[in-house]
DRENDREN-197837 format. One record per residue (C-alpha): residue in three letters; x, y, z. Coordinates in nm, 2 decimals. Layout:
REC res     px     py     pz
REC ALA      X      Y      Z
...
***
This chain:
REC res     px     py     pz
REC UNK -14.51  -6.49  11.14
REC UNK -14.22  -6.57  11.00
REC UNK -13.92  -6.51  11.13
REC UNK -13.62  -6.22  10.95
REC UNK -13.31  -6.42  11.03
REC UNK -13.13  -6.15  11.21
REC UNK -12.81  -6.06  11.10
REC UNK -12.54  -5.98  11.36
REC UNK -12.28  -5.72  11.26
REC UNK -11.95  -5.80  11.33
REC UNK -11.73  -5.49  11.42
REC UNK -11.47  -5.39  11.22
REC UNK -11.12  -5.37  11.38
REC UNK -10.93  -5.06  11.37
REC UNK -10.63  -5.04  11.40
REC UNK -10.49  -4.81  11.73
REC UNK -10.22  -4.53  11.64
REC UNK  -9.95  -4.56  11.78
REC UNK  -9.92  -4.31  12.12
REC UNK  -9.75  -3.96  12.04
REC UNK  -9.38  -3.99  12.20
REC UNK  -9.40  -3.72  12.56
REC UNK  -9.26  -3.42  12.50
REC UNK  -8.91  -3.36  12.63
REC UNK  -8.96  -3.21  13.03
REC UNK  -8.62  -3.00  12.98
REC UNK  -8.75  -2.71  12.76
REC UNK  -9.07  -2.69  12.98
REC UNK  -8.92  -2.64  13.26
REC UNK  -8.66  -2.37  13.11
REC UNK  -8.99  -2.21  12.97
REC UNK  -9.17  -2.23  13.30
REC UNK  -8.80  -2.07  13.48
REC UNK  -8.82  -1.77  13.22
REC UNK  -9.14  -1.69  13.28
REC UNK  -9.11  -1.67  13.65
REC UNK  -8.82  -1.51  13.61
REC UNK  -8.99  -1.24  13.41
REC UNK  -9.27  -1.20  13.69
REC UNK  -8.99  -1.16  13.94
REC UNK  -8.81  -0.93  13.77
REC UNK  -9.15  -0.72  13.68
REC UNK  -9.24  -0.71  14.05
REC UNK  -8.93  -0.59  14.12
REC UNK  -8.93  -0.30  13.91
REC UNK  -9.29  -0.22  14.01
REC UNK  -9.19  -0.21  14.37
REC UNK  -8.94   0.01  14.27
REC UNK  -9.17   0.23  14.06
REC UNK  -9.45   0.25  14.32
REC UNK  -9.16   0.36  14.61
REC UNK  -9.03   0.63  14.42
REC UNK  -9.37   0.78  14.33
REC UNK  -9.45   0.78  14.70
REC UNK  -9.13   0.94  14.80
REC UNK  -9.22   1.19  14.55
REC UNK  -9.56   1.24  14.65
REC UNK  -9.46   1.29  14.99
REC UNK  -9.25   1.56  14.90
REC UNK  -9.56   1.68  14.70
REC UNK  -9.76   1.62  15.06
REC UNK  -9.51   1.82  15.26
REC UNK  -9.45   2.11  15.00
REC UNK  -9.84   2.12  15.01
REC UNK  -9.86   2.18  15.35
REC UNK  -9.58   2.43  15.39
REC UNK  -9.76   2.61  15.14
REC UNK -10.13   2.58  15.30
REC UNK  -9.91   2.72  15.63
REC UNK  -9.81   3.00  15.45
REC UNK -10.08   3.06  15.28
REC UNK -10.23   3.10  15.55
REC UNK -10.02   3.34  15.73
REC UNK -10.03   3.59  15.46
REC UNK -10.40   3.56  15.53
REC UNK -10.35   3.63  15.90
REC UNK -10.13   3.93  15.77
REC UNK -10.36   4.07  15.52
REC UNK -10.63   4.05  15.81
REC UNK -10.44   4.18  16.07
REC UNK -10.27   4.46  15.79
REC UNK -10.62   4.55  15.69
REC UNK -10.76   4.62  15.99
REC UNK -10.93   4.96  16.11
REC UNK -10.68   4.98  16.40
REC UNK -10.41   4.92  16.15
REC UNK -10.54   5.16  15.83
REC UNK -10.58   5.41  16.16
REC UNK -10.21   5.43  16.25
REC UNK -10.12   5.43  15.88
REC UNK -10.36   5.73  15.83
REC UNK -10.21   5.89  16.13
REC UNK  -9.86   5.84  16.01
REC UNK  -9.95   6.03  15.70
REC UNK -10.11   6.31  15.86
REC UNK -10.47   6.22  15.81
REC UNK -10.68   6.28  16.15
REC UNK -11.04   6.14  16.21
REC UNK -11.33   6.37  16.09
REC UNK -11.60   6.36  16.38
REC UNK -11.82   6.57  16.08
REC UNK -11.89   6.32  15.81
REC UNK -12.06   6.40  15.50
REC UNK -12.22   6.17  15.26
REC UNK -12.28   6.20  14.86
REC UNK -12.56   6.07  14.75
REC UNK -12.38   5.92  14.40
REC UNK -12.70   5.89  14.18
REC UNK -12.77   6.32  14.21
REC UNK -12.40   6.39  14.32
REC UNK -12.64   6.58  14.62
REC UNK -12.36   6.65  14.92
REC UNK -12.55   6.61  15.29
REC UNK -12.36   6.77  15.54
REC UNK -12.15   7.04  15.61
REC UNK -11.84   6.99  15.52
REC UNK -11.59   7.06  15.75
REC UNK -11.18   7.08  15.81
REC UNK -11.06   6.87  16.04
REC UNK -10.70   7.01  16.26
REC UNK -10.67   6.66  16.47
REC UNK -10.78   6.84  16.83
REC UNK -11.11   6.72  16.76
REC UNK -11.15   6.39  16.97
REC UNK -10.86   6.44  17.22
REC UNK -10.85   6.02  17.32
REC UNK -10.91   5.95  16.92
REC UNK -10.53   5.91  16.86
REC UNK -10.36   5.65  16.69
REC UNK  -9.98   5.55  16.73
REC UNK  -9.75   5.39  16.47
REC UNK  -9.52   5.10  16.55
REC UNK  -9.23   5.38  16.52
REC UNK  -9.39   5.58  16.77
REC UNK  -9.54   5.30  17.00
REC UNK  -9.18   5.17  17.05
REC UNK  -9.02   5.50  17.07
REC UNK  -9.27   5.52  17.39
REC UNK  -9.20   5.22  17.48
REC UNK  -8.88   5.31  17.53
REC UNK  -8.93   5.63  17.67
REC UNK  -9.13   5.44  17.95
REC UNK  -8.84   5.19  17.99
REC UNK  -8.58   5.43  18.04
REC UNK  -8.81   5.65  18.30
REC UNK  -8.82   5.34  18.50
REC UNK  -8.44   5.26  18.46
REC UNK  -8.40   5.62  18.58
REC UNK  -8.66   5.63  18.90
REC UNK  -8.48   5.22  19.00
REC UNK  -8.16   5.41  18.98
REC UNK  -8.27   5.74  19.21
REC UNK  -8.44   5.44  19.45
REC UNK  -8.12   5.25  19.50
REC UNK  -7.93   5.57  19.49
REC UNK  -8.15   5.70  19.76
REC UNK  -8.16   5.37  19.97
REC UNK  -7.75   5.34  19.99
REC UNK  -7.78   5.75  20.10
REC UNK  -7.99   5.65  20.41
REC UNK  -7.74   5.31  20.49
REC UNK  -7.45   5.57  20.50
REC UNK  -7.62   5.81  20.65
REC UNK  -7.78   5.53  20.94
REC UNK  -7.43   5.36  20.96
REC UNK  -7.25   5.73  21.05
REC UNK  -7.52   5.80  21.31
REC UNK  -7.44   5.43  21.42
REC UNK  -7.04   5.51  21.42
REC UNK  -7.13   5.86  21.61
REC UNK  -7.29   5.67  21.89
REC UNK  -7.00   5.45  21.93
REC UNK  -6.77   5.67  21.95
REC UNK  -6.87   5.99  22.09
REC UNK  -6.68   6.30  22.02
REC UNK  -6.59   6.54  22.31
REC UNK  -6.76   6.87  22.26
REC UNK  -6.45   7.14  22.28
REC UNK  -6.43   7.30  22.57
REC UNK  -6.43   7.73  22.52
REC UNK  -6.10   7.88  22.56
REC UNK  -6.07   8.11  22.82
REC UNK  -5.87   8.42  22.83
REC UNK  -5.64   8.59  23.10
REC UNK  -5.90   8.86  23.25
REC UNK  -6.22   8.54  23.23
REC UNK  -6.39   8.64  22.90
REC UNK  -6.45   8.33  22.68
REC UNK  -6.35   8.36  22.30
***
């Protein structure tokens, strides 16, 4: 075997370039300062944004419910309006009286069952039905009956004090019964 003299490679020196200079820290930081700036400044008016919207959807809440409140009190009207004891009275008030003699129509012949009959109001003597007008017209009536019968009490009660207190005064002080006059001759008057 014979032996390759083996050649050793010397490295080839490069030369190094030369570092790059640091940048200047001054316009950094002014960079860095704008942009924080900016982020404050973009908080700030988000804050602002996001309070103003929920003011206004408070309102929004609020108006909702007033309206959910009233809506439901026209409900409680409509219910209350609507009523049979209600469309009585209204009927009533108009003249119309209950008929205790219903007839039917059968709609798909047009076939009336039943005698129809008119109806003058006497029918069903407890079936009456009263209007506001007229319940507070006897409600007044009632009020002023029992104005009246206080005032005949208390009248009545202050009658008996006098007339206890005189009978009280007349045993105090009794009053001699006149003697009868008599007469030349003894005949009395």
């Amino acid at each position: 075997m014979s032996a390759l003299p083996v050649i050793e490679e010397t490295p080839v020196l490069v030369s190094v370039p030369k570092p790059k200079t640091k940048a200047a820290l001054a316009p950094f930081v002014i960079v860095l300062a704008i942009l924080l700036g900016a982020g404050m400044i973009g908080q700030v008016a988000l804050a602002t944004a996001l309070q103003s919207q929920g003011s206004v959807a408070d309102d929004l809440r609020r108006q909702s419910q007033g309206l959910a409140n009233r809506l439901s009190d026209l409900q409680a009207e409509v219910a209350q309006t609507s009523s049979m004891t209600s469309l009585a009275a209204k009927a009533s008030a108009l003249g119309m009286r209950p008929n205790t003699y219903p007839v039917q129509i059968e709609l798909p012949s047009g076939r009336i069952v039943g005698k129809p009959t008119a109806v003058t109001g006497g029918e069903v003597p407890g079936d009456r039905y009263r209007t506001p007008e007229q319940l507070a017209e006897q409600r007044a009536a009632a009020d002023e009956a029992a104005r009246k019968a206080e005032e005949a009490k208390k009248a009545e009660e202050e009658a008996k004090k006098a007339a206890e207190e005189a009978k009280k005064a007349a045993a105090k002080n009794p009053t001699p019964t006149p003697k009868p006059a008599v007469q030349p001759g003894g005949a009395a008057q």
